[in-house]
N, CA and C atoms as an extended XYZ file, in Angstrom:
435
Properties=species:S:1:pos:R:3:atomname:S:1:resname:S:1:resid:I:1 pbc="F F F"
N       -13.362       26.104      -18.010 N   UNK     1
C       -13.378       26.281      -16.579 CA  UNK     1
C       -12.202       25.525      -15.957 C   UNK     1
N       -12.371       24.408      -15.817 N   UNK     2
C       -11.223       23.231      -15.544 CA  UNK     2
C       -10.777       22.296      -16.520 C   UNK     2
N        -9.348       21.918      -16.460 N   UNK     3
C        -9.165       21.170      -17.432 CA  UNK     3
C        -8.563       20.101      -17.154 C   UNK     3
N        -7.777       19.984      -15.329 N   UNK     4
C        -7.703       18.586      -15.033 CA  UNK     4
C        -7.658       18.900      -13.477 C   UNK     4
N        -8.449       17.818      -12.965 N   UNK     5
C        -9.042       17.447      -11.793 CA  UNK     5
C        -8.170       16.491      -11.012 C   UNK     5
N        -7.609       16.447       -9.789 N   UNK     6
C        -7.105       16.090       -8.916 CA  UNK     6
C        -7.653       14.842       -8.155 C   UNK     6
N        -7.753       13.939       -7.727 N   UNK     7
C        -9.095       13.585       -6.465 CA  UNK     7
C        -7.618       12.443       -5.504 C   UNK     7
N        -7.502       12.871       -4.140 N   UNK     8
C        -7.064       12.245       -3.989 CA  UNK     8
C        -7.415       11.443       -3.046 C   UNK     8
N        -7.667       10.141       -2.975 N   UNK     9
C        -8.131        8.592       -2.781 CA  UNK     9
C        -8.011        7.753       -2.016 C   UNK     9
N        -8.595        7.873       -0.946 N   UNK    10
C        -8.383        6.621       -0.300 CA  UNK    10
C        -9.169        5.696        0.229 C   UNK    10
N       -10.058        5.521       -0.531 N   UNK    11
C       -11.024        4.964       -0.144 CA  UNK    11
C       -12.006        4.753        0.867 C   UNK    11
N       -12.023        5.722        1.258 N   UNK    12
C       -12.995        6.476        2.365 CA  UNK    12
C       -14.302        6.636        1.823 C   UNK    12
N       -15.378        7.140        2.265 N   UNK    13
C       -16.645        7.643        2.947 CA  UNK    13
C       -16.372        9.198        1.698 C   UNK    13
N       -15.749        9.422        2.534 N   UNK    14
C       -15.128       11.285        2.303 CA  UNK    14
C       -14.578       11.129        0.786 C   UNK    14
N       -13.902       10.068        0.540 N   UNK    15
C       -13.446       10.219       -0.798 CA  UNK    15
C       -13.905        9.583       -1.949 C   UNK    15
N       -15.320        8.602       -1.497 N   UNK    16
C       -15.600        8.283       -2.575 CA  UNK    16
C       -16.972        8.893       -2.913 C   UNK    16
N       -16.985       10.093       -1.836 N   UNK    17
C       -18.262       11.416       -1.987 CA  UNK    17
C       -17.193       12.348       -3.026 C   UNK    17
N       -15.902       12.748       -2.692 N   UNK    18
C       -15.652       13.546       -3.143 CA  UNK    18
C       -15.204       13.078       -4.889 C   UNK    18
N       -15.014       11.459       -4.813 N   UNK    19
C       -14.692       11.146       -6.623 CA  UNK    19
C       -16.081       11.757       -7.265 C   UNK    19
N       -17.287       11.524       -6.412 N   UNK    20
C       -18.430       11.376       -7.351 CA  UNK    20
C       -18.814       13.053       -8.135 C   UNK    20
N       -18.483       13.706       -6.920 N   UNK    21
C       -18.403       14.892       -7.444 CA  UNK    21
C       -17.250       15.524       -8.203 C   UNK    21
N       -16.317       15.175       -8.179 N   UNK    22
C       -14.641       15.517       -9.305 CA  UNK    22
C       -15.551       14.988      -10.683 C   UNK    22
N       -15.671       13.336      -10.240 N   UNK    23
C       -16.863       12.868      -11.995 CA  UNK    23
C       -17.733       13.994      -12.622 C   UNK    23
N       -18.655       14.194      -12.269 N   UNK    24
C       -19.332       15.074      -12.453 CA  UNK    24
C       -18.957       16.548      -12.961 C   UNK    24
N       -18.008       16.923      -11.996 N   UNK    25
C       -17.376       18.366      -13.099 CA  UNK    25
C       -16.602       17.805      -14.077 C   UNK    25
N       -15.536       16.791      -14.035 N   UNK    26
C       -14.762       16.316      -15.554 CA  UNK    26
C       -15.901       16.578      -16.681 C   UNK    26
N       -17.126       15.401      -16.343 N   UNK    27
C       -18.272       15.774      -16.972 CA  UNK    27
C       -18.589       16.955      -17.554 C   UNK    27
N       -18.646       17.493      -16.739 N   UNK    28
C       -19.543       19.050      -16.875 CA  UNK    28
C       -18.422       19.741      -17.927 C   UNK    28
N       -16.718       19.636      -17.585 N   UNK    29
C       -16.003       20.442      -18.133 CA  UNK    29
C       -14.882       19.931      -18.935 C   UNK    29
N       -15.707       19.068      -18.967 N   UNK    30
C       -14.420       18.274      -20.027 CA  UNK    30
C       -13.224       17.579      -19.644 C   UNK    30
N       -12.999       17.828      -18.503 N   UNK    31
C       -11.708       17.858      -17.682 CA  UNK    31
C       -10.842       16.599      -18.169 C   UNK    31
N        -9.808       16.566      -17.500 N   UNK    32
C        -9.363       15.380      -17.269 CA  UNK    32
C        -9.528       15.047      -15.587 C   UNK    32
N        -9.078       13.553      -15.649 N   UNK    33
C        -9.328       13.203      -13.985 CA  UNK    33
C        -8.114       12.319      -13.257 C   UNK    33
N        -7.751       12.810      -12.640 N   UNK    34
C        -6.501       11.855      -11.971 CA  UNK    34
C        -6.874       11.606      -10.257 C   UNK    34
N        -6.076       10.292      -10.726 N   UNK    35
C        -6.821        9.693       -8.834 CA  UNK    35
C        -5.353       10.171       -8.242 C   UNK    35
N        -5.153       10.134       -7.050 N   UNK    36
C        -3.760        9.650       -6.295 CA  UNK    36
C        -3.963        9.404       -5.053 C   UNK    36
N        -3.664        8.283       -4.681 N   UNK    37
C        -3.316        7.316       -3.539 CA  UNK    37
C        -2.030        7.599       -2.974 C   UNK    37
N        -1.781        7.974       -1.494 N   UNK    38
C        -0.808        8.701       -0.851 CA  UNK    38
C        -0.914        7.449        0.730 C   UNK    38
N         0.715        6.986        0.273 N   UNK    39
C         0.215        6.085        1.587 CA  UNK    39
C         1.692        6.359        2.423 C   UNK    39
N         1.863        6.159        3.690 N   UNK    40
C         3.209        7.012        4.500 CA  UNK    40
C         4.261        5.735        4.578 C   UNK    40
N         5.422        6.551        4.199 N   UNK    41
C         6.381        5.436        4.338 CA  UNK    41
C         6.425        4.726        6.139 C   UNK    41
N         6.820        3.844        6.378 N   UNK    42
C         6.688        3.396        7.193 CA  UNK    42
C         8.213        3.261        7.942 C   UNK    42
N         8.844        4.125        9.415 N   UNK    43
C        10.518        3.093        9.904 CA  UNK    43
C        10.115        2.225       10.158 C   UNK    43
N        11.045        1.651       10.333 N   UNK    44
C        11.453        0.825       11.203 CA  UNK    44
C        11.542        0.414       12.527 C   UNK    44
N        11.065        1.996       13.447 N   UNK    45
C        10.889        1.770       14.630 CA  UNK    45
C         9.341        1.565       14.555 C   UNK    45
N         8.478        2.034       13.803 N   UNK    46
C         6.893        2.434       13.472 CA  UNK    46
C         6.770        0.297       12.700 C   UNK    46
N         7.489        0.260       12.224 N   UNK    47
C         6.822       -1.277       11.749 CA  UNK    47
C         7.377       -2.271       12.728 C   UNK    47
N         8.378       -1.825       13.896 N   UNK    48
C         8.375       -2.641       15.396 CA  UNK    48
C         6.968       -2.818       15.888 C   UNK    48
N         6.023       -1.711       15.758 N   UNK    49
C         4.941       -1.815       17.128 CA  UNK    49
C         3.864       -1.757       15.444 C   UNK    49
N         3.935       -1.722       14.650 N   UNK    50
C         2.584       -1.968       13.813 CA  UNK    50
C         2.176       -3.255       14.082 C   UNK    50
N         0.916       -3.450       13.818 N   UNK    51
C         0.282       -4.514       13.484 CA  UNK    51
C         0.069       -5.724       12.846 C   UNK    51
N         0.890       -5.357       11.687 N   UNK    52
C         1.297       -6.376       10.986 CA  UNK    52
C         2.715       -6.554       10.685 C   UNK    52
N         2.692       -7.360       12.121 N   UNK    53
C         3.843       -8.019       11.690 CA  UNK    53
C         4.839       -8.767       10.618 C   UNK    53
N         5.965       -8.623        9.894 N   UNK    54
C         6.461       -9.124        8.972 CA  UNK    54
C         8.346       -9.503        9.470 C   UNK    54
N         8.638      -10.556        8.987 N   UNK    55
C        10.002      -11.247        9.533 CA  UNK    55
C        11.144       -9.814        8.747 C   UNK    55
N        10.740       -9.224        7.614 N   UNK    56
C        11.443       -8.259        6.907 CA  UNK    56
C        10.464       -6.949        6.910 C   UNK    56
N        11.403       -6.156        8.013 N   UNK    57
C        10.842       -4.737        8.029 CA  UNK    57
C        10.431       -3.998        7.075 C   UNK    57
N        10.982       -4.164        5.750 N   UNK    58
C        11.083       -3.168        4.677 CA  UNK    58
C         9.935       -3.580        3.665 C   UNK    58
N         9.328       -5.263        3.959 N   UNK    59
C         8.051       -5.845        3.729 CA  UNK    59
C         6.866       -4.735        3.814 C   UNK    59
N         6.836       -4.477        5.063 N   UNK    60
C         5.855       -3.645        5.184 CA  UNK    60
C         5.360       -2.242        4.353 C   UNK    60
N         6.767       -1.782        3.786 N   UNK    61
C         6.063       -0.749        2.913 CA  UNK    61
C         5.590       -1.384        1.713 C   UNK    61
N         6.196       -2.575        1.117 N   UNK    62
C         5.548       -2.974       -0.114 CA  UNK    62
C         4.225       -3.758        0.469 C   UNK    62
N         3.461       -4.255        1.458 N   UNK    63
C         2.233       -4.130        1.927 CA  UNK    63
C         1.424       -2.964        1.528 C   UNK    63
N         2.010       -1.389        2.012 N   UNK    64
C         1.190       -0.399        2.008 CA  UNK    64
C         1.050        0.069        0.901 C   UNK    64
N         2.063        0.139       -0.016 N   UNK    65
C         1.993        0.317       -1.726 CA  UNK    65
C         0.924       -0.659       -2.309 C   UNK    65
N         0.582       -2.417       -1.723 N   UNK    66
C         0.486       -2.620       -2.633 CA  UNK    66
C        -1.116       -2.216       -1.883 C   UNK    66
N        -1.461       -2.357       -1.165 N   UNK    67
C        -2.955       -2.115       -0.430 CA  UNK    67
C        -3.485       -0.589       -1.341 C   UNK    67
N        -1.881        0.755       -1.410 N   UNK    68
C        -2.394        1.570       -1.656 CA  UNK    68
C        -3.040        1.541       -3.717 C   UNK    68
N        -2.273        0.487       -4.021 N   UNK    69
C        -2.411        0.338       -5.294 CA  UNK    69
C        -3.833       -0.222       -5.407 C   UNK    69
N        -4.420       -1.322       -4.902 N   UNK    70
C        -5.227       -1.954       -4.865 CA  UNK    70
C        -6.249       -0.158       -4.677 C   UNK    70
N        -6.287        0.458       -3.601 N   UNK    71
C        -7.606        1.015       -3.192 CA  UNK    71
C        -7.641        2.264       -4.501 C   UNK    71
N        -6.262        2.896       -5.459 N   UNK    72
C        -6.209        3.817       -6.498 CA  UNK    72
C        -6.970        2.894       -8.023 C   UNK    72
N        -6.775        1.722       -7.670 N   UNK    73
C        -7.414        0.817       -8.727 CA  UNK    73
C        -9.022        0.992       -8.797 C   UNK    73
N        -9.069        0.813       -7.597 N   UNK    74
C       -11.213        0.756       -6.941 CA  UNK    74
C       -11.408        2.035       -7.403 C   UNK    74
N       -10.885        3.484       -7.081 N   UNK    75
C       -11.317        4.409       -7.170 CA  UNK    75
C       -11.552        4.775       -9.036 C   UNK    75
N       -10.576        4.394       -9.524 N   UNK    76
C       -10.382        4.379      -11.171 CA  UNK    76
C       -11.540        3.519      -11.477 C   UNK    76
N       -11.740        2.488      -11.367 N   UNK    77
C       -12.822        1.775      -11.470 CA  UNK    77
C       -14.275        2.723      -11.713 C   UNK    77
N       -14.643        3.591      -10.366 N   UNK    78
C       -15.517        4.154       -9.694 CA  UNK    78
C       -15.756        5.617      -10.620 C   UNK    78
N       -14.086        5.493      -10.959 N   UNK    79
C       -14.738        6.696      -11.853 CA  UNK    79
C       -14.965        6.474      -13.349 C   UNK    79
N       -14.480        5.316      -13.855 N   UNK    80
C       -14.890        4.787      -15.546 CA  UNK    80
C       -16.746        4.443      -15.304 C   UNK    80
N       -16.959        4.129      -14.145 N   UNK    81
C       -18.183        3.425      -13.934 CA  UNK    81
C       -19.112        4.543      -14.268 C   UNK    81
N       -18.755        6.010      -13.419 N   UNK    82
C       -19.570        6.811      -13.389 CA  UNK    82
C       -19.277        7.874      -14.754 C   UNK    82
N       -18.506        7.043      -15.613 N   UNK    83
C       -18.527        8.299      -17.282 CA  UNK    83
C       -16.984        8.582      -17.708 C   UNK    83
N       -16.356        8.548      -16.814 N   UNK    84
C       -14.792        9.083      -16.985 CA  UNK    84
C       -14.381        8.045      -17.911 C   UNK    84
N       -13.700        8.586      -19.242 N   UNK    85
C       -13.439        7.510      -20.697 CA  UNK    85
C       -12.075        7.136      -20.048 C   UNK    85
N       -10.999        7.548      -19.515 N   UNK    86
C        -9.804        7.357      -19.090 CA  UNK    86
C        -9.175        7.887      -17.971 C   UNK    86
N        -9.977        8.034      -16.749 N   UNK    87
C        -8.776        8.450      -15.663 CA  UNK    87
C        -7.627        7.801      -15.786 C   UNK    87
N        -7.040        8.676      -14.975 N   UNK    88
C        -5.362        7.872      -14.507 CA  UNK    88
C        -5.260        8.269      -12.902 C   UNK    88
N        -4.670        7.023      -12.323 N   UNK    89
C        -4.560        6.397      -11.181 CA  UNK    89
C        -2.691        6.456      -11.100 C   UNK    89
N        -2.432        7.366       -9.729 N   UNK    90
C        -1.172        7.018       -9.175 CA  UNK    90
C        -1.446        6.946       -7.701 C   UNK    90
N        -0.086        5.945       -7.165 N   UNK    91
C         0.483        5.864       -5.947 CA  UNK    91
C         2.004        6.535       -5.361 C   UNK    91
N         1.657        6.868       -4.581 N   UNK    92
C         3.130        7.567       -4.005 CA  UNK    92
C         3.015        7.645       -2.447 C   UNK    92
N         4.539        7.776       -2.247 N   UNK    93
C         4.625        7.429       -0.663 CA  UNK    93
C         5.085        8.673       -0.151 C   UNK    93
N         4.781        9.298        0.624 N   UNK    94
C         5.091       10.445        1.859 CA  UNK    94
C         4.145       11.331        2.421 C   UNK    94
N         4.487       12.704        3.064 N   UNK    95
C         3.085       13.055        4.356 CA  UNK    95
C         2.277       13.160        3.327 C   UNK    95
N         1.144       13.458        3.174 N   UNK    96
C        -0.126       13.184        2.693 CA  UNK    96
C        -0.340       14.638        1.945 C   UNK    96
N        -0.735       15.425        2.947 N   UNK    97
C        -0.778       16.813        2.050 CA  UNK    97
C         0.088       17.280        1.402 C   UNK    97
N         1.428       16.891        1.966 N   UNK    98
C         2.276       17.717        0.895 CA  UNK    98
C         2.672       17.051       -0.122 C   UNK    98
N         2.116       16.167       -0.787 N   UNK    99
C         2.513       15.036       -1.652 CA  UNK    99
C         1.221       15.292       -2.653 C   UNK    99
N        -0.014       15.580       -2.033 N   UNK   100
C        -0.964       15.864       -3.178 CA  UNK   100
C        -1.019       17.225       -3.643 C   UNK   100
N        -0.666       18.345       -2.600 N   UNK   101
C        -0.636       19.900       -3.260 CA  UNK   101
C         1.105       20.222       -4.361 C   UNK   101
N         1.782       19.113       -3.773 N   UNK   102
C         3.072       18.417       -4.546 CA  UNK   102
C         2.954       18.164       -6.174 C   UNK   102
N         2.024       17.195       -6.152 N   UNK   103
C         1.481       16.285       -7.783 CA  UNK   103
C         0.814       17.348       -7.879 C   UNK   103
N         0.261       17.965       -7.765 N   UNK   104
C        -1.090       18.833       -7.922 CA  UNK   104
C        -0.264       20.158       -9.188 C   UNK   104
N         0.740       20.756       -8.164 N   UNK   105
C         1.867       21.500       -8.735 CA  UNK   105
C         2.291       21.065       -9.950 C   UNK   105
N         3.196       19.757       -9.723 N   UNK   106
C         3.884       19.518      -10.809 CA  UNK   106
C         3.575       18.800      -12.323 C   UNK   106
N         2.592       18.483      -11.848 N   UNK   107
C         1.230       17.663      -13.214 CA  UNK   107
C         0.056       18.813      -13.845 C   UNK   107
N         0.420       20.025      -12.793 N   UNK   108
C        -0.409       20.954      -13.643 CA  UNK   108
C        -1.981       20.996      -13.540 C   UNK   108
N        -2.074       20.105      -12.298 N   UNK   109
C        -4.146       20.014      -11.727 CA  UNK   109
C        -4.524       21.529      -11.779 C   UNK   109
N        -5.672       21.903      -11.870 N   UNK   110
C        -5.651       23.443      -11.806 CA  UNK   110
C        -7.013       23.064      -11.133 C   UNK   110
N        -7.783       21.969      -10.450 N   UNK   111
C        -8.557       21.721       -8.998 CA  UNK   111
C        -8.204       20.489       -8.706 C   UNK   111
N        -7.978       20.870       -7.076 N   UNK   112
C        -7.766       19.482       -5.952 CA  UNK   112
C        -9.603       19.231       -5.371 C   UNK   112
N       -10.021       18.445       -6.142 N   UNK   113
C       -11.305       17.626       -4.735 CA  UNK   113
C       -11.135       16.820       -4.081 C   UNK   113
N       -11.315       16.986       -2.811 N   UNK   114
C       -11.552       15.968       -1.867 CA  UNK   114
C       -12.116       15.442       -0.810 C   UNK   114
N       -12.396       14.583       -0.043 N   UNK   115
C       -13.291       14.575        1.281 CA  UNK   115
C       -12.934       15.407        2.377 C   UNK   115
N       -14.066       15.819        3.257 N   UNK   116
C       -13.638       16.210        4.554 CA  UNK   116
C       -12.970       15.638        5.175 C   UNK   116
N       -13.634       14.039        5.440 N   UNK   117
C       -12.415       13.333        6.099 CA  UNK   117
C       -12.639       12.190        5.386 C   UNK   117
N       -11.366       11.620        5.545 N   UNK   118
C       -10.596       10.153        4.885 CA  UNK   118
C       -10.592        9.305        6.213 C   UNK   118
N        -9.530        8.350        6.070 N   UNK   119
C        -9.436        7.379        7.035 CA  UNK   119
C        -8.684        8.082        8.514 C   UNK   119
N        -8.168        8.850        8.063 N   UNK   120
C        -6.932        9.326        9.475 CA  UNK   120
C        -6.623        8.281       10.266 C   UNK   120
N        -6.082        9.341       11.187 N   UNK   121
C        -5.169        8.588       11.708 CA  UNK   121
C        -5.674        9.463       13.130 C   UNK   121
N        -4.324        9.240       14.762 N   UNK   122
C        -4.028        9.885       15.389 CA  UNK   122
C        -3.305       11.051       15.377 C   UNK   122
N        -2.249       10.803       13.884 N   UNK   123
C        -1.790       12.071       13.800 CA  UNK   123
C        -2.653       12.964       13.404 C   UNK   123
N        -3.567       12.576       12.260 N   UNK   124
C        -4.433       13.487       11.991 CA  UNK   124
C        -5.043       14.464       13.054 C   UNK   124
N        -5.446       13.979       13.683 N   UNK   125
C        -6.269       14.600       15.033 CA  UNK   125
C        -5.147       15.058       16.101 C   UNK   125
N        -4.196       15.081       16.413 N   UNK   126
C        -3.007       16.018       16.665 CA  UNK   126
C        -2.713       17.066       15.776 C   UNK   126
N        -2.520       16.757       14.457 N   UNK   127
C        -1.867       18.240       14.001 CA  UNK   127
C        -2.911       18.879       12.559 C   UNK   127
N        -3.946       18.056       12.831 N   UNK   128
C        -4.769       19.087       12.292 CA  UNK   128
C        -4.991       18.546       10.320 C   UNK   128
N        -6.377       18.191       10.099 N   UNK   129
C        -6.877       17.098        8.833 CA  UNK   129
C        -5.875       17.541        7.977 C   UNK   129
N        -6.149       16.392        6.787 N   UNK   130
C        -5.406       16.798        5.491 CA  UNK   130
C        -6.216       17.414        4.587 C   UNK   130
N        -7.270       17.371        4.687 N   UNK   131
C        -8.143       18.911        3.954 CA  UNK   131
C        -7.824       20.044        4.487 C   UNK   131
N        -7.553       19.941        5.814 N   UNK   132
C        -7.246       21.789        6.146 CA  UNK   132
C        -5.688       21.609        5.258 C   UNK   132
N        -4.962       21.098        5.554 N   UNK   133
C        -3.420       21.262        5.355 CA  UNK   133
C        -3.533       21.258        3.848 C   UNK   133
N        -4.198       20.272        2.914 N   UNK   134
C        -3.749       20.785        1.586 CA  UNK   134
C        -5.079       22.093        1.530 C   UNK   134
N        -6.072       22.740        1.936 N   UNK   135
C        -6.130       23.925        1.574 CA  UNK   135
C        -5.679       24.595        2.245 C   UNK   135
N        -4.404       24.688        3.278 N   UNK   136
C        -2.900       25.675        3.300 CA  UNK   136
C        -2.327       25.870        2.177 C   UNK   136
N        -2.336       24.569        2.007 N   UNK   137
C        -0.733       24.768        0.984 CA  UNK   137
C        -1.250       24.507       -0.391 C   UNK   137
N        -2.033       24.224       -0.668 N   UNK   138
C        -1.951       24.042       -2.614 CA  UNK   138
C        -1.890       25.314       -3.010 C   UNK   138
N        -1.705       25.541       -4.055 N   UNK   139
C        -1.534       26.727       -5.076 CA  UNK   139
C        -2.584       26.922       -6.281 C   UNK   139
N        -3.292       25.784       -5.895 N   UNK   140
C        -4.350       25.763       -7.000 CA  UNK   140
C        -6.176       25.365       -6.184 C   UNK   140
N        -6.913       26.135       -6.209 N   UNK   141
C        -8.127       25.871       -5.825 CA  UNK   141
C        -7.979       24.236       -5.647 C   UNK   141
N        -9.104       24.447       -4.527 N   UNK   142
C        -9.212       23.155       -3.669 CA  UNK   142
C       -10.777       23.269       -3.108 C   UNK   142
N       -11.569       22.184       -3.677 N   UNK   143
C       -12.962       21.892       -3.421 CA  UNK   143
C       -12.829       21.015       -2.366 C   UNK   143
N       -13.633       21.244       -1.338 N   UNK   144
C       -13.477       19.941        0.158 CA  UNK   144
C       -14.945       19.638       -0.263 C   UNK   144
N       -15.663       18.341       -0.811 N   UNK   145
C       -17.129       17.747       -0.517 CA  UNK   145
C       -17.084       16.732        0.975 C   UNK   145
């Protein structure tokens, strides 16, 4: 049926409904399972007015890498816990959907699962979730739990 599973991660509500169910079909189908953690590069005008402040602008993306590393770690965790003998866990930086229907492509996932909703944002809610947008654009079936 499937032979490698997508889930991409952020430690949400939405996404750690949607690991439990990716577990479960690997399970069911043997699959393989890959996490990916997608976190947005950050300018320089955007880490002027962020929140966390840092004396070196360019600080801030290795903040969000490493936060995003930390939350692809939990999720790997979450899924050895629940049966998975070896997921694999990546991080990468840019827009969100097109970065997972992206990996999805080029690693050969043949299903994306994921939550309805994740953490968002404001953009989110301007131009519309990243579950609708990666089931625009992937090329390969896409389960929303």
């Amino acid at each position: 049926m499937f032979n490698s599973i997508l889930v991409p991660f952020d430690g949400s509500q939405g996404a750690e409904a949607a690991l439990a169910k990716a577990v479960d079909l690997a399970q069911l189908c043997g699959a393989d399972l890959t996490l990916l953690t997608v976190y947005r590069h950050h300018s320089l005008l955007e880490a002027s007015m962020h929140v966390l402040q840092s004396d070196k602008p360019e600080d801030l993306d290795q903040i969000m890498r490493a936060h995003a590393k930390e939350v692809a770690e939990s999720g790997k965790a979450q899924a050895v816990a629940g049966g998975i003998a070896s997921p694999r866990a990546f991080v990468k930086a840019g827009p969100v959907a097109r970065t997972v229907t992206g990996f999805a492509q080029e690693h050969g996932h043949d299903l994306i699962v994921l939550g309805s909703r994740g953490l968002g944002s404001l953009e989110g809610t301007l131009l519309g979730s990243v579950s609708h947008k990666v089931t625009s654009l992937a090329q390969t079936p896409v389960l929303v739990v």
